[in-house]
C-alpha positions in Angstrom: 5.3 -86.9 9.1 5.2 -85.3 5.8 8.2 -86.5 3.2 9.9 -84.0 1.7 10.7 -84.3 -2.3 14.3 -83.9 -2.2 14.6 -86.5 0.7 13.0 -89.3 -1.8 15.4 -90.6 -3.9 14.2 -91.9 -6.7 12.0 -89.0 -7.4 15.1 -86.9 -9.7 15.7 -89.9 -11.9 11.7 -90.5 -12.5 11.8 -87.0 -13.6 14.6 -87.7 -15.8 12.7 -90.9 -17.5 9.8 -88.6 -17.8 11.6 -86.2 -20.1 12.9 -88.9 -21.5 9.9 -90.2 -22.8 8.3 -86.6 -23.8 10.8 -86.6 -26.1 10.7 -89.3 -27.8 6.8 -89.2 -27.8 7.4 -85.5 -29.2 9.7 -86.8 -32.0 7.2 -89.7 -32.7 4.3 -87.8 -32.7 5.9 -85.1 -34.9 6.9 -87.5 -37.5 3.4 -88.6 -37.5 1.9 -84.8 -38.1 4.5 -84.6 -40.9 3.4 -87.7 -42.3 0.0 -86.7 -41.9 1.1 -83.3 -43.6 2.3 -84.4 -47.2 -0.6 -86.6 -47.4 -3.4 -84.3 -46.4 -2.2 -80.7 -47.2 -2.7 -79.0 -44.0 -4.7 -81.4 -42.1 -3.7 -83.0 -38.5 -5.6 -84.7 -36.3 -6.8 -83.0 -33.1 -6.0 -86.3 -31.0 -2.4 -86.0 -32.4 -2.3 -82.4 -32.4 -3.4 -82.8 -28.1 -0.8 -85.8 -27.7 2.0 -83.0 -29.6 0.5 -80.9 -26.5 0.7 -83.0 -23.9 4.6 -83.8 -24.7 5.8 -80.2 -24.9 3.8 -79.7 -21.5 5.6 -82.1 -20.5 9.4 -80.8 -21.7 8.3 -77.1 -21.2 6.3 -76.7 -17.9 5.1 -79.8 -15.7 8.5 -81.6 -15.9 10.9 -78.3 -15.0 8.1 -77.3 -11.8 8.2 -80.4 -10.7 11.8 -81.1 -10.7 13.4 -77.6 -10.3 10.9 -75.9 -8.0 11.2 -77.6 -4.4 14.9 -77.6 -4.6 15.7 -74.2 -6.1 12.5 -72.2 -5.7 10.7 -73.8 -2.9 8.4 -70.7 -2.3 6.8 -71.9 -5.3 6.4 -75.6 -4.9 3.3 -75.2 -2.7 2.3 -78.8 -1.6 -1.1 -77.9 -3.5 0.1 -76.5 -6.8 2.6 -79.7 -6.5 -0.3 -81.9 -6.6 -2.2 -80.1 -9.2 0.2 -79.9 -11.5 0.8 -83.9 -11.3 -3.0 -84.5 -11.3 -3.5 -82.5 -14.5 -0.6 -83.9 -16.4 -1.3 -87.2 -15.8 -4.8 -86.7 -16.6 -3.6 -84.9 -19.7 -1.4 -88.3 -20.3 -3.9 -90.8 -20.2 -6.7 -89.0 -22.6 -3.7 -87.9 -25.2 -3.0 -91.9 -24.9 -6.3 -93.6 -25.0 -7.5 -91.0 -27.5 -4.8 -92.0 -29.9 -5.5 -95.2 -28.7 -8.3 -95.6 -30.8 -7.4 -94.0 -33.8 -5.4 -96.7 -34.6 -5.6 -99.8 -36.6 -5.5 -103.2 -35.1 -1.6 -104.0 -34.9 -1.1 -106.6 -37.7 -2.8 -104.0 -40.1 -0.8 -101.3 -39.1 2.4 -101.7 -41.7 3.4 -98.1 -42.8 6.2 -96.3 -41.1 3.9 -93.0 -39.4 1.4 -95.7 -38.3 4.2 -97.9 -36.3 5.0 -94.6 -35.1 2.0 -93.7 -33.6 1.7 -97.1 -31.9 5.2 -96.1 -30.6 4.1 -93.2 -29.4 0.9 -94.6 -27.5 2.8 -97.1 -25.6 5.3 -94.1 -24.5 2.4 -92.1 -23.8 1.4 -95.4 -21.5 4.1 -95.4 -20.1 4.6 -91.6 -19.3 0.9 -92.0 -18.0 1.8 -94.4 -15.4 5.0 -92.5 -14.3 2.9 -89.3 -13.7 0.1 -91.7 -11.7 2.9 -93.1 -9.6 4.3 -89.9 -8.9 0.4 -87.8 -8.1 -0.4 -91.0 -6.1 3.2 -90.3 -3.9 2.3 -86.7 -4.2 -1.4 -86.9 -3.1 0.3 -89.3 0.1 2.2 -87.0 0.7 -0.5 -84.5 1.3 -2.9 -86.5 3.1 0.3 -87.6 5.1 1.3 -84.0 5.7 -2.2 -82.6 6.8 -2.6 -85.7 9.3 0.9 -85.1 11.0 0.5 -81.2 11.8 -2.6 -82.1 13.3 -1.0 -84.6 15.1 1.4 -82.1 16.2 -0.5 -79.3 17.3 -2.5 -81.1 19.9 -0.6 -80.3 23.2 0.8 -83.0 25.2 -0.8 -83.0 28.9 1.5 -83.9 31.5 0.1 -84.3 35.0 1.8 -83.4 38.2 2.3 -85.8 40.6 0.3 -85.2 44.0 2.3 -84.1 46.9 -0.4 -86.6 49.0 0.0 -89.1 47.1 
């Protein structure tokens, strides 16, 4: 049998630690811009521009669907939009990760405040990655799980009469 989302319970607090860790990869990676800002006029870099992106998708829309949806508005936590929405962000959170990743110099030539920030915000990123993947690899379980019972279920149970000559 499919488990529901609010009968799991440590799905709210893993929610929680993902906004947790938007934010602080939004700050980080903000600083960064900034940095990048005063020093280039004008000029960011598209991976740190995505990995901005990928934080206030985070704050803004996956992490509020996912969280707020099935309890409050459970028309619209369909069991496949559920699952999408996890697959994409944490697809979202491993490219915005690696990609920043390899911008980066290796860590004992990395001494200036925005660059210690962006390693900062690449491990959060990591981190925020493997949240989403535990929580689409519960989701996607629970899907699989789900279609696998109801078949189960609609498949009438015979029940056989006993024979009078018998």
């Amino acid at each position: 049998m499919a488990i529901a989302w609010r009968e799991v319970p440590w799905v709210l607090p893993a929610r929680a630690v993902q906004a947790i860790f938007a934010i602080i990869v939004l700050g980080l990676t903000a600083y960064v811009i900034s940095a990048f800002d005063d020093v280039y006029f004008d000029f960011s870099s598209d991976t740190l521009n995505f990995m901005l992106f990928t934080s206030v998708w985070t704050l803004l829309v996956a992490t509020p669907y996912l969280a707020l949806s099935p309890v409050y508005v459970p028309q619209l936590a369909h069991r496949f939009a559920v699952v999408g929405m996890e697959v994409v962000t944490t697809i979202f959170w491993f490219a915005a990760f690696i990609a920043l990743a390899t911008l980066l110099p290796p860590p004992e030539a990395c001494h200036t405040s925005p660059c210690r920030s962006a390693q900062a915000a690449t491990v959060f990123g990591a981190f925020e990655w493997a949240l989403f993947a535990v929580t689409a690899g519960f989701a996607i379980f629970n899907l699989v799980g789900g279609r696998s019972s109801r078949n189960k279920e609609t498949v009438p149970e015979v029940q056989m009469a006993p024979h009078a000559g018998v």
